[in-house]
VONU-343272 format. One record per residue (C-alpha): residue number from 0; x, y, z; residue in one letter. Coordinates in steps of 0.1 Angstrom, whole numbers, plus 5000, padded with zeros to 4 digits. Layout:
N
<n = NUM | east = X | north = Y | up = Z | res = A>
...
//
This chain:
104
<n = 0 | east = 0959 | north = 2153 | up = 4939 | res = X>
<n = 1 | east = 0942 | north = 2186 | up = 4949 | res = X>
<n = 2 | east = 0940 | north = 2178 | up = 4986 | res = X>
<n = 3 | east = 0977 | north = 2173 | up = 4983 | res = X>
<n = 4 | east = 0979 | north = 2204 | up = 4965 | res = X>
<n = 5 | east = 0953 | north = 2225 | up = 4988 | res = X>
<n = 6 | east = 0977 | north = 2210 | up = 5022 | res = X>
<n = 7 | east = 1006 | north = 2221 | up = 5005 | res = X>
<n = 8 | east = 0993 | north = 2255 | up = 4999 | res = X>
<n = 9 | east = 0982 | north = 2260 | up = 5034 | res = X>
<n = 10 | east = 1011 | north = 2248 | up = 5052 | res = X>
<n = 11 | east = 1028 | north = 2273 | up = 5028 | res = X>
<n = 12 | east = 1005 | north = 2302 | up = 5037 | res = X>
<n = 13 | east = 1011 | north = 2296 | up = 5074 | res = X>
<n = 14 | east = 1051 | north = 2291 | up = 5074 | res = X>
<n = 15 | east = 1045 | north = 2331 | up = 5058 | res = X>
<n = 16 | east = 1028 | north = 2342 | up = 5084 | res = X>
<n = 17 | east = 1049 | north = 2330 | up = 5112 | res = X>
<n = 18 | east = 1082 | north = 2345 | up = 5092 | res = X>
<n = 19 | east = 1062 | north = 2378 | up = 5090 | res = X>
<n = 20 | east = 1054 | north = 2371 | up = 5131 | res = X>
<n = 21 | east = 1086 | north = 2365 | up = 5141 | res = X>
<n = 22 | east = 1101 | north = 2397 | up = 5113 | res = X>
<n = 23 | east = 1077 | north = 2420 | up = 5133 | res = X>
<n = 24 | east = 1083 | north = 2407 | up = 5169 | res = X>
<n = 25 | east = 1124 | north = 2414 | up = 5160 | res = X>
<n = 26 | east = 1110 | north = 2451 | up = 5149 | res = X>
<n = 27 | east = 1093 | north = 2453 | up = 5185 | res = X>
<n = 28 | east = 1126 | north = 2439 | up = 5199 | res = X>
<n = 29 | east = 1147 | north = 2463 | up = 5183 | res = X>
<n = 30 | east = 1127 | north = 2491 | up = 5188 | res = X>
<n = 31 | east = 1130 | north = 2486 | up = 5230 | res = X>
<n = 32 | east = 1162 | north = 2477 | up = 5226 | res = X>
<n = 33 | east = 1169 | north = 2511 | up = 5212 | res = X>
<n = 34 | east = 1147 | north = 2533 | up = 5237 | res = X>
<n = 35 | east = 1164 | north = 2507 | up = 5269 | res = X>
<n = 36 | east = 1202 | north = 2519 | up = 5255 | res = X>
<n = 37 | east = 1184 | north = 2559 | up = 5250 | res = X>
<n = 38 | east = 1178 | north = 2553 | up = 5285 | res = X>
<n = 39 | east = 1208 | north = 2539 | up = 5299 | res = X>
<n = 40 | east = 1228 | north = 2571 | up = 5284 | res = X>
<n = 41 | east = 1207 | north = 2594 | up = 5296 | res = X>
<n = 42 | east = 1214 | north = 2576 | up = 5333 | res = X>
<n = 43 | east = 1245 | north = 2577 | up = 5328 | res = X>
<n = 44 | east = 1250 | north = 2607 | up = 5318 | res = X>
<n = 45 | east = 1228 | north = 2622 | up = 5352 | res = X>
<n = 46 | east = 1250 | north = 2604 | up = 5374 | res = X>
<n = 47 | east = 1282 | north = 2623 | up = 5355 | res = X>
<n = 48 | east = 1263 | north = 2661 | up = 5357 | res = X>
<n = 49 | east = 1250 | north = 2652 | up = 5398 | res = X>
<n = 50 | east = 1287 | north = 2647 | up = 5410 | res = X>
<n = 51 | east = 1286 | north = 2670 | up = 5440 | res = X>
<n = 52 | east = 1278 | north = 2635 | up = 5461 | res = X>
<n = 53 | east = 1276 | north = 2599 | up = 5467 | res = X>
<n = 54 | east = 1255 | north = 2580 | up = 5443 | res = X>
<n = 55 | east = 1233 | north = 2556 | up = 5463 | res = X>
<n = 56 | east = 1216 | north = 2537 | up = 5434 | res = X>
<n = 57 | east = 1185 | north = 2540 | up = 5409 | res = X>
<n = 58 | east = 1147 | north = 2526 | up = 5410 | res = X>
<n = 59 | east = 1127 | north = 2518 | up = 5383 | res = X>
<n = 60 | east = 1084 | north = 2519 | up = 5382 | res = X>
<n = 61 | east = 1064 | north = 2502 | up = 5357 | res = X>
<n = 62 | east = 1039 | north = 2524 | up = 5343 | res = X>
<n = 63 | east = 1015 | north = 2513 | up = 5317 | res = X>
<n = 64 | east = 1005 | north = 2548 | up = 5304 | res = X>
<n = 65 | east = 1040 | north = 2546 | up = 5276 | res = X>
<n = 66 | east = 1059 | north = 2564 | up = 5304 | res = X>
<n = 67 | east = 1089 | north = 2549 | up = 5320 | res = X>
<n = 68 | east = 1094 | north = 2562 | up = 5354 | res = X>
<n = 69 | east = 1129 | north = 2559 | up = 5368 | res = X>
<n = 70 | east = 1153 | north = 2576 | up = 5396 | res = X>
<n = 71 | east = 1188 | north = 2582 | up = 5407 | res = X>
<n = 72 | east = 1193 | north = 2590 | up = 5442 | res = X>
<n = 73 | east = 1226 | north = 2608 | up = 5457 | res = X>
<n = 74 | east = 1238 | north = 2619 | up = 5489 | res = X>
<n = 75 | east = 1255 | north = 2656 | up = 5497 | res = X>
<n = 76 | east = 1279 | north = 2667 | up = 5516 | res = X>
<n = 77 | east = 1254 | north = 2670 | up = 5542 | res = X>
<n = 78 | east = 1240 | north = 2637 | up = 5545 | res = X>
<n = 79 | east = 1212 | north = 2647 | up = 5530 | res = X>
<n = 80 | east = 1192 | north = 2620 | up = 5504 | res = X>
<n = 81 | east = 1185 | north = 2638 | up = 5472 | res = X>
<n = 82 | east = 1162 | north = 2621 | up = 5445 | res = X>
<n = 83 | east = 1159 | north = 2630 | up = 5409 | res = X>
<n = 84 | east = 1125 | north = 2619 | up = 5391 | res = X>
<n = 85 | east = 1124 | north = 2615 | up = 5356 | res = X>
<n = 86 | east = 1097 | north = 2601 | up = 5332 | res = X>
<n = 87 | east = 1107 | north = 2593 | up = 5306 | res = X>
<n = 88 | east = 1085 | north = 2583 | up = 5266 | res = X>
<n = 89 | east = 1093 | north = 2547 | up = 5257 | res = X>
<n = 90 | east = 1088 | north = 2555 | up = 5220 | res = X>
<n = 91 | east = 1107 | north = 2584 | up = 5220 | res = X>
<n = 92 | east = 1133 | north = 2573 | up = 5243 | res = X>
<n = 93 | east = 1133 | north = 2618 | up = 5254 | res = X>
<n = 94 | east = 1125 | north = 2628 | up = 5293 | res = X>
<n = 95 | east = 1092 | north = 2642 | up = 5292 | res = X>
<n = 96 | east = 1094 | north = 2653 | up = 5328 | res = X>
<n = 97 | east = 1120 | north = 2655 | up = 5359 | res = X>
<n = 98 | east = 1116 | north = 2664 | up = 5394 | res = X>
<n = 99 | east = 1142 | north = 2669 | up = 5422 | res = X>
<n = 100 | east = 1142 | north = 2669 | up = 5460 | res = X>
<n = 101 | east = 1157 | north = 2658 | up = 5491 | res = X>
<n = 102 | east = 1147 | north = 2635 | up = 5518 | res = X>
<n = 103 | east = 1136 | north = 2647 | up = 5552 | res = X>
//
């Protein structure tokens, strides 16, 4: 009777664990599915403020620091390719830095 009691107790004990798993792997999820649509905005809201040319697309660099490293690249009037850096905290979901420039 105890062994049946002691398997009991353990299968028990390890169907709480994998619910607490699976609880914090949806907090993980949620969490990058926040900072992803942080992200996405502010995108979308650089490709509304650079408007003075043709957007040519964005890139993307996986960085394993906690910084995500992304661009959206335009061209003027001119012809000119212009490329604006950001980086970008994953927690956070703020740019912590930005750089502009133009092809030669």
């Amino acid at each position: 009777m105890t062994n049946k009691i002691m398997r009991y107790s353990l299968t028990a004990i390890g169907l709480l664990l994998s619910m607490k798993t699976i609880a914090d792997l949806h907090k993980d999820y949620q969490k990058n599915q926040t900072a992803e649509r942080s992200l996405s905005q502010i995108i979308s809201d650089q490709r509304k403020l650079s408007g003075n040319g043709t957007y040519l697309g964005s890139w993307q660099v996986a960085d394993s620091d906690g910084q995500y490293h992304f661009g959206l690249n335009y061209r003027n009037a001119d012809g000119q390719v212009l490329v604006n850096e950001y980086w970008a905290d994953r927690q956070s979901g703020t740019i912590s830095n930005q750089r502009a420039y133009a092809l030669k």
